[in-house]
MIZATOR-538531 format. One record per residue (C-alpha): residue number from 1; residue in three letters; z, y, x. Coordinates in Angstrom, 3 decimals. Example, Ala and Ser with C-alpha at 12.3 -4.5 7.8 and 13.67 -1.06 7.14 Angstrom:
2
ATOM, 1, ALA, 7.800, -4.500, 12.300
ATOM, 2, SER, 7.140, -1.060, 13.670
END
This chain:
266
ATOM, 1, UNK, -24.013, 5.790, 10.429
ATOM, 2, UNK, -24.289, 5.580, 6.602
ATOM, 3, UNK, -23.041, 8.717, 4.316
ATOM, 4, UNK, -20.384, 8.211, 1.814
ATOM, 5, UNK, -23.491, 8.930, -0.921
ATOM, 6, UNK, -25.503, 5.819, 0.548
ATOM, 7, UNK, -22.821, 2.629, -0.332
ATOM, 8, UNK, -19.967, 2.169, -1.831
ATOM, 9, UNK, -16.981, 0.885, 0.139
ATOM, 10, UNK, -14.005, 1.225, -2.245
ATOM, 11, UNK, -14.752, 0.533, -6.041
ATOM, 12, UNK, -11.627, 2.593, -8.094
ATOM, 13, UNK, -11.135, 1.237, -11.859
ATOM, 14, UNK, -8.313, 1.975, -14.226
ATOM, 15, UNK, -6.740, -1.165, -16.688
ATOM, 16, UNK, -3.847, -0.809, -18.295
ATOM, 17, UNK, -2.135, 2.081, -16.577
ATOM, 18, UNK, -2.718, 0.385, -13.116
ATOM, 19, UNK, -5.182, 2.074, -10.629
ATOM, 20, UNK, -7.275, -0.556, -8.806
ATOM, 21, UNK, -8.793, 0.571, -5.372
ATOM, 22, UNK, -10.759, -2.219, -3.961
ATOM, 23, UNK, -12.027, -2.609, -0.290
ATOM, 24, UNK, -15.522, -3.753, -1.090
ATOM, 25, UNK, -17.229, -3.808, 2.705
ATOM, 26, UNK, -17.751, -7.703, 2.676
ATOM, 27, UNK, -17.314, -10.063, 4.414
ATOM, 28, UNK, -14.215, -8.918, 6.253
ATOM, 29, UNK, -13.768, -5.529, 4.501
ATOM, 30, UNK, -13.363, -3.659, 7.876
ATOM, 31, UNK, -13.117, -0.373, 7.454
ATOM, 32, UNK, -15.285, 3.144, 8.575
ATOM, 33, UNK, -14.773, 6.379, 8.432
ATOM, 34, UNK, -17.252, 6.381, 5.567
ATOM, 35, UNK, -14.765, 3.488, 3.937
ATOM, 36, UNK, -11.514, 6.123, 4.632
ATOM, 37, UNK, -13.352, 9.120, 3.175
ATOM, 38, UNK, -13.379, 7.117, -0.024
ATOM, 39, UNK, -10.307, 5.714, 0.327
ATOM, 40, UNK, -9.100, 8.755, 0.233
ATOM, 41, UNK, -10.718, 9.793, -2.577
ATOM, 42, UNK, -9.789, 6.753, -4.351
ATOM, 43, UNK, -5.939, 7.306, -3.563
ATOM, 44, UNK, -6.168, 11.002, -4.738
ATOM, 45, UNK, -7.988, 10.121, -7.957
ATOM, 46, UNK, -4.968, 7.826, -8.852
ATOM, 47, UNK, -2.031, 10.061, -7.880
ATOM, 48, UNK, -3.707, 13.102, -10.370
ATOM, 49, UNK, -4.352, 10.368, -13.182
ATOM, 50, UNK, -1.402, 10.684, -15.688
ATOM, 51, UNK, -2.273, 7.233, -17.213
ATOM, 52, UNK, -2.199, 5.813, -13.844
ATOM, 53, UNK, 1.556, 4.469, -13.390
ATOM, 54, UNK, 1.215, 1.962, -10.677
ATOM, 55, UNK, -1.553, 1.235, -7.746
ATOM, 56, UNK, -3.115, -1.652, -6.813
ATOM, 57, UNK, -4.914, -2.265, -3.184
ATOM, 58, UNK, -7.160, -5.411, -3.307
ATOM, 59, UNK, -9.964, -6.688, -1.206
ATOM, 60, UNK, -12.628, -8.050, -2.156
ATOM, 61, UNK, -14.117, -11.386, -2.126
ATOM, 62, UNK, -11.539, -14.478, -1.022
ATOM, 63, UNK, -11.656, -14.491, 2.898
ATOM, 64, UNK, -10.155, -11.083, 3.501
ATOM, 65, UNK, -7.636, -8.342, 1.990
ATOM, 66, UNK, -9.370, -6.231, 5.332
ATOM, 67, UNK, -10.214, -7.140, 9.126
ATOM, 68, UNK, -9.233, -3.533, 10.249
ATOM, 69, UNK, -11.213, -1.260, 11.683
ATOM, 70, UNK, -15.482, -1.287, 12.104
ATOM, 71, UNK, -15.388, -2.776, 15.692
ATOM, 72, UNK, -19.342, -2.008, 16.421
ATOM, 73, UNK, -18.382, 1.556, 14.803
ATOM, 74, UNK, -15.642, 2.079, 16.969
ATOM, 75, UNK, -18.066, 1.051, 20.155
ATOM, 76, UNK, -20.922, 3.597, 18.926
ATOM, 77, UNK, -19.059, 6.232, 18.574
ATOM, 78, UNK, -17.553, 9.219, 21.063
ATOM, 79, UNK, -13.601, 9.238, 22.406
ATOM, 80, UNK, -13.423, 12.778, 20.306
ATOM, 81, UNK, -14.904, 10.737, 16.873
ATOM, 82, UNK, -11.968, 8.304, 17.216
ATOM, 83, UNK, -9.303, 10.859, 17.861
ATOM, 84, UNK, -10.597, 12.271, 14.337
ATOM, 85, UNK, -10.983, 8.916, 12.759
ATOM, 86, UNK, -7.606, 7.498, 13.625
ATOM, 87, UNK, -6.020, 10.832, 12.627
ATOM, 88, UNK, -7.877, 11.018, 9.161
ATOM, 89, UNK, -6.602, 7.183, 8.863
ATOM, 90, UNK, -3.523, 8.645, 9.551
ATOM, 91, UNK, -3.696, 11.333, 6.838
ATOM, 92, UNK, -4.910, 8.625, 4.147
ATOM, 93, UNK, -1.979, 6.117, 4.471
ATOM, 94, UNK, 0.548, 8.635, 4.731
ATOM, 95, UNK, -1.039, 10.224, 1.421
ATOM, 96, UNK, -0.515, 6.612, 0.004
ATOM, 97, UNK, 2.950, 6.003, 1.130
ATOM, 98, UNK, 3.674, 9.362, -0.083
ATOM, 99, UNK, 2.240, 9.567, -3.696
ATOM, 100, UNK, 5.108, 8.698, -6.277
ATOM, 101, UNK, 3.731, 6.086, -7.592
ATOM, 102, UNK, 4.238, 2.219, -6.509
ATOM, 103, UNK, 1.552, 1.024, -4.618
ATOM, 104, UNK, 1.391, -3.036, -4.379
ATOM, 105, UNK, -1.566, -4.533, -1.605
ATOM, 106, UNK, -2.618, -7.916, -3.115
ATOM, 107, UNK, -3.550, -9.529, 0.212
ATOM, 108, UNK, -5.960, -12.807, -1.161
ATOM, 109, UNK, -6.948, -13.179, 2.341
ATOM, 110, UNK, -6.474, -12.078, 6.008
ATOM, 111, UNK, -4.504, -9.246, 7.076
ATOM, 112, UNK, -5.107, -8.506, 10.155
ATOM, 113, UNK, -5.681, -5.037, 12.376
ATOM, 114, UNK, -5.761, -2.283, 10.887
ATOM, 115, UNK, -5.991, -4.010, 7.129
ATOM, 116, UNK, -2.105, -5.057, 7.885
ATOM, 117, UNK, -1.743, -1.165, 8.852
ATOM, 118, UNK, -2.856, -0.194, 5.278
ATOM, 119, UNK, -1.085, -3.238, 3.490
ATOM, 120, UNK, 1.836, -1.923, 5.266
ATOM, 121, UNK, 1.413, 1.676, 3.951
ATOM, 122, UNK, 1.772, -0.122, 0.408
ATOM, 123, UNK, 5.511, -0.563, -1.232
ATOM, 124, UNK, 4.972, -4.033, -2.476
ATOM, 125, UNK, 3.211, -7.193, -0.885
ATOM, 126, UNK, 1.782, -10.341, -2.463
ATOM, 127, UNK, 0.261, -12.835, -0.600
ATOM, 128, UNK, -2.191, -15.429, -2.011
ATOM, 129, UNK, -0.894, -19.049, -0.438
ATOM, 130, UNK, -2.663, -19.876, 2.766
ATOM, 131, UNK, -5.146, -18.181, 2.175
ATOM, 132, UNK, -4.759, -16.368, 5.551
ATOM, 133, UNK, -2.757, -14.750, 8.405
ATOM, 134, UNK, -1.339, -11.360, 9.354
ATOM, 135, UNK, -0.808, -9.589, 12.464
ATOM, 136, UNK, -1.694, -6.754, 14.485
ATOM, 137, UNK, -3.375, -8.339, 17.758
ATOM, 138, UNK, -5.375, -4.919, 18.715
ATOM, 139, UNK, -3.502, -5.485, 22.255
ATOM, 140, UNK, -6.258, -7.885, 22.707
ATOM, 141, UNK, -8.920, -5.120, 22.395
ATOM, 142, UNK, -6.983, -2.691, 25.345
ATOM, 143, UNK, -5.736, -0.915, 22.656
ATOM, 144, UNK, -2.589, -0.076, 20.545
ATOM, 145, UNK, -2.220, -0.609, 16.812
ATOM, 146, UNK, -3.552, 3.192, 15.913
ATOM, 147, UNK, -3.493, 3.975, 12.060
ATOM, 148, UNK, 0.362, 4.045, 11.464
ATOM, 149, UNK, 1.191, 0.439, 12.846
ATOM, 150, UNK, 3.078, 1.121, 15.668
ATOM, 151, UNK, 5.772, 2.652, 13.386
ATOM, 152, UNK, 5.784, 1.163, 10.556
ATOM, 153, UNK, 6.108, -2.234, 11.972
ATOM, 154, UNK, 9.153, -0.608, 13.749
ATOM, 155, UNK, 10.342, 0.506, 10.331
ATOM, 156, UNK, 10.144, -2.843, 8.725
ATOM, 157, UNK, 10.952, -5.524, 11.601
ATOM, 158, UNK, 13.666, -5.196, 14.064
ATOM, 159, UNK, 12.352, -3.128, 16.725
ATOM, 160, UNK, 12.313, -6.155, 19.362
ATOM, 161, UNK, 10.457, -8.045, 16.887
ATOM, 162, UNK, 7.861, -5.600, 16.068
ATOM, 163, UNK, 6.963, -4.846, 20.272
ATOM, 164, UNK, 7.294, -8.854, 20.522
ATOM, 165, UNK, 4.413, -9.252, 17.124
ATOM, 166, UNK, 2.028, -6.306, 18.902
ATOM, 167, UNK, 2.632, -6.920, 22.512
ATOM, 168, UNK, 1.824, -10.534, 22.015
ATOM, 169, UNK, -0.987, -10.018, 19.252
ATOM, 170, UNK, -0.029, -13.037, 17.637
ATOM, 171, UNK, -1.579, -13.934, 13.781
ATOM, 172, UNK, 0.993, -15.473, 11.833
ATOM, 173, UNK, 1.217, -17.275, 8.049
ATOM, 174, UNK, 2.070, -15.354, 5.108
ATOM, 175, UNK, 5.023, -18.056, 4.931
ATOM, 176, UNK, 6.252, -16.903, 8.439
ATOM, 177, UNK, 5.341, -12.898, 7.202
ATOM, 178, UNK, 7.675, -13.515, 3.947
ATOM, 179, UNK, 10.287, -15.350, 6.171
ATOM, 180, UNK, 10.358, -11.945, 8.644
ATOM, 181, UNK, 10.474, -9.588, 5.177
ATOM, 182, UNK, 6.400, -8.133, 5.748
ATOM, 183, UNK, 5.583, -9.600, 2.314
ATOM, 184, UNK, 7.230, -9.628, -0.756
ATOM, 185, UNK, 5.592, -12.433, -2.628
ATOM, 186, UNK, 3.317, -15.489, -2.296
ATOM, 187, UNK, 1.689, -16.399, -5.394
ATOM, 188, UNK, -0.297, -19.686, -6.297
ATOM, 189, UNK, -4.155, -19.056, -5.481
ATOM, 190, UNK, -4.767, -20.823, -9.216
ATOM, 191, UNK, -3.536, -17.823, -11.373
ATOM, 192, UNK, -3.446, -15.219, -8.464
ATOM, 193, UNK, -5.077, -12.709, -9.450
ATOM, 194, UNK, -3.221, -12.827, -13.014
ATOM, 195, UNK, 0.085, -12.914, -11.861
ATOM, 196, UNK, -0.202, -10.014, -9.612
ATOM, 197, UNK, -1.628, -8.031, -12.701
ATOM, 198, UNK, 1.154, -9.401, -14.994
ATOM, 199, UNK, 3.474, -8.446, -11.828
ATOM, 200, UNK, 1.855, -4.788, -11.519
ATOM, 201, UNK, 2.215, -4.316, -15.441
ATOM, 202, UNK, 5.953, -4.662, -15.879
ATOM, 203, UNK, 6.375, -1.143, -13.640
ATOM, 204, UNK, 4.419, 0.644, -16.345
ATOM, 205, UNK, 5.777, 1.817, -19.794
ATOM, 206, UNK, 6.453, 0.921, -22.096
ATOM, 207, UNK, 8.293, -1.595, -19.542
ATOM, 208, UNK, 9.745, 0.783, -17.319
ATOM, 209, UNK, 9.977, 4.518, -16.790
ATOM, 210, UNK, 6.921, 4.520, -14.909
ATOM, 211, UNK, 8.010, 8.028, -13.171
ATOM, 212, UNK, 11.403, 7.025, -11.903
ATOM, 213, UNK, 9.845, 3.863, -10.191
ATOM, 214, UNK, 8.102, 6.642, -8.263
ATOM, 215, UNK, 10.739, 8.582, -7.616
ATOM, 216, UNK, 13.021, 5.759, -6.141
ATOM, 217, UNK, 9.777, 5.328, -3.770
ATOM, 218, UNK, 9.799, 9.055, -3.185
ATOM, 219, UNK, 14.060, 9.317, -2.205
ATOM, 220, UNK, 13.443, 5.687, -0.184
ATOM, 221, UNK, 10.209, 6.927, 1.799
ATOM, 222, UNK, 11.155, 10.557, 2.232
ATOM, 223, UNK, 14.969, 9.863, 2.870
ATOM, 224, UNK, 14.089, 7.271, 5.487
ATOM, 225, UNK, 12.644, 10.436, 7.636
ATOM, 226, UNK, 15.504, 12.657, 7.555
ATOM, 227, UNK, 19.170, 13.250, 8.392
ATOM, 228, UNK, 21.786, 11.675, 5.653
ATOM, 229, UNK, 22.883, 14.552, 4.223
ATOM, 230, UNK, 19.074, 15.591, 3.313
ATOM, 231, UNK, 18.362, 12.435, 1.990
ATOM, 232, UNK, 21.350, 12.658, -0.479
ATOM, 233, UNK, 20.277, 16.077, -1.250
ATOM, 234, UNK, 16.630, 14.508, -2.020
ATOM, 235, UNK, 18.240, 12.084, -4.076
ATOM, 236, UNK, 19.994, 14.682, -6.097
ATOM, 237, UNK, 17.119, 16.361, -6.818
ATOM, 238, UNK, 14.684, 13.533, -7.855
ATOM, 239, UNK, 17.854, 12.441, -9.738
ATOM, 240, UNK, 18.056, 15.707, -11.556
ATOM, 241, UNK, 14.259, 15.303, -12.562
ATOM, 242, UNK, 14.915, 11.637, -13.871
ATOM, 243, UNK, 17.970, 13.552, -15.912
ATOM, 244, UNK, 15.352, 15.992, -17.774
ATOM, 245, UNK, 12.458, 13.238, -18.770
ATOM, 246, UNK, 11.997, 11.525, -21.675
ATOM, 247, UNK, 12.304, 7.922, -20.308
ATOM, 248, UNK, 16.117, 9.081, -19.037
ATOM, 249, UNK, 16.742, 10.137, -22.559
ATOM, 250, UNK, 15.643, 6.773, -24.480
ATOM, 251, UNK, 16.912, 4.565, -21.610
ATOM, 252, UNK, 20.687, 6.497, -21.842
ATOM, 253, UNK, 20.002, 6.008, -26.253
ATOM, 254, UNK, 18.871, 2.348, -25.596
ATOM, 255, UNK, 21.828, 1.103, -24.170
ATOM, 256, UNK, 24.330, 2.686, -26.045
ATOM, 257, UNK, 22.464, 1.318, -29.402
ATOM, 258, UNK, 22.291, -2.113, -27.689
ATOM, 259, UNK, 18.680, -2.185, -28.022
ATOM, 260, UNK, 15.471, -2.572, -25.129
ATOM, 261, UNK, 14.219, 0.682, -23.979
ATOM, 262, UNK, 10.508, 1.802, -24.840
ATOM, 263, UNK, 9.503, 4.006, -22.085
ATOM, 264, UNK, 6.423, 6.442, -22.505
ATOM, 265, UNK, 5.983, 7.455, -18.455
ATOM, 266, UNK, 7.300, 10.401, -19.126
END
């Protein structure tokens, strides 16, 4: 297998306060271990950059967001390798879904396998019109949706649903994904790519307070996990934080002057 030093596999650029992480493993954008290492990297770089304010998971090309998983990788490779693989998988999406920042997966093409696992790691979904399907049909394969799917397909169908979408390993339209609530948007293919930018840039300042965006992710996702009680007392403390920033001063000033708040991100 290739090192991470011998190809890149996920281009990371910054524009405009918005961290793009690209899947760049053409033509299906399936994924390796060598892909997840940078990944990784690529998701860490963007939660310590303070001019990063929102991320943005593409794919590239126009045929696939991502295919999943490296079949012929998975096939070369030992029983002990996969445990590690799936559990570094593991590791990276929960890092995503965890940094307090939004995270929005432009999916301009098939979702499918493990590449609806990561687009479901994301906050915010916007599909490209038919320009593909989603499901997770590893039941086809003798196997179980392994990087995360399992539950959060649990966590964002109705639980019959989600065992009826994997048990049956059907592929369905991003129509029929928006109808079920797995994807936010559809956009127009024309302007796609523009509209998701113009989309991504209203979360950053000086549009909104950038930091409190990630901190309503941060009481949602963390909340979610726990008893109510905790999550209230998460929400008082993230609250408290949004009380001390900047952004919470000039938004408080802004309305009382009858004027648009100017947010800095901090």
């Amino acid at each position: 297998m290739t090192t991470t030093s011998e190809r890149t596999l996920v281009n990371y650029t910054v524009t405009e306060g918005i961290g793009v992480i690209e899947l760049t493993n053409l033509p299906a954008n399936t994924y390796s271990y060598e892909m997840m290492r940078q990944l990784d990297e690529a998701i860490l770089r963007a939660r310590f950059d303070e001019n990063v304010h929102v991320i943005l998971l593409r794919g590239a090309g126009e045929k696939f967001f991502c295919a999943g998983a490296d079949i012929g990788m998975l096939n070369a490779v030992t029983p002990t390798f996969k445990y590690y693989f799936c559990l570094h998988a593991n590791e990276t999406l929960t890092r995503l879904e965890q940094t307090p920042k939004l995270v929005i997966a432009a999916l301009n093409g098939h979702t499918v396998g493990g590449g609806l696992e990561i687009a479901l790691a994301c906050d915010i979904r916007i599909a490209r019109r038919n320009s593909g399907k989603v499901g997770l049909p590893e039941i086809t394969l003798g196997v179980l949706p392994g990087t995360g799917g399992t539950q959060r397909m649990a966590r964002a169908l109705p639980k019959n649903k989600a065992i009826e979408m994997m048990t049956e390993g059907k592929l369905i339209s991003f129509e029929e994904a928006q109808e079920l609530g797995l994807i936010n948007y559809i956009y127009e293919p024309e302007n796609y790519w523009e509209e998701v930018m113009n989309y991504a840039h209203q979360f950053c300042p000086p549009n909104r307070a950038s930091k409190t965006v990630g901190r309503i992710k941060r009481a949602v996702q963390s909340g979610a996990e726990v008893a109510f009680s905790e999550a209230l007392a998460i929400e008082r403390e993230l609250q408290q934080l949004c009380f001390q920033s900047e952004d919470a001063k000039e938004g408080i000033a802004a309305y009382n002057e009858k004027r648009k708040g100017s947010f800095s991100g901090r």
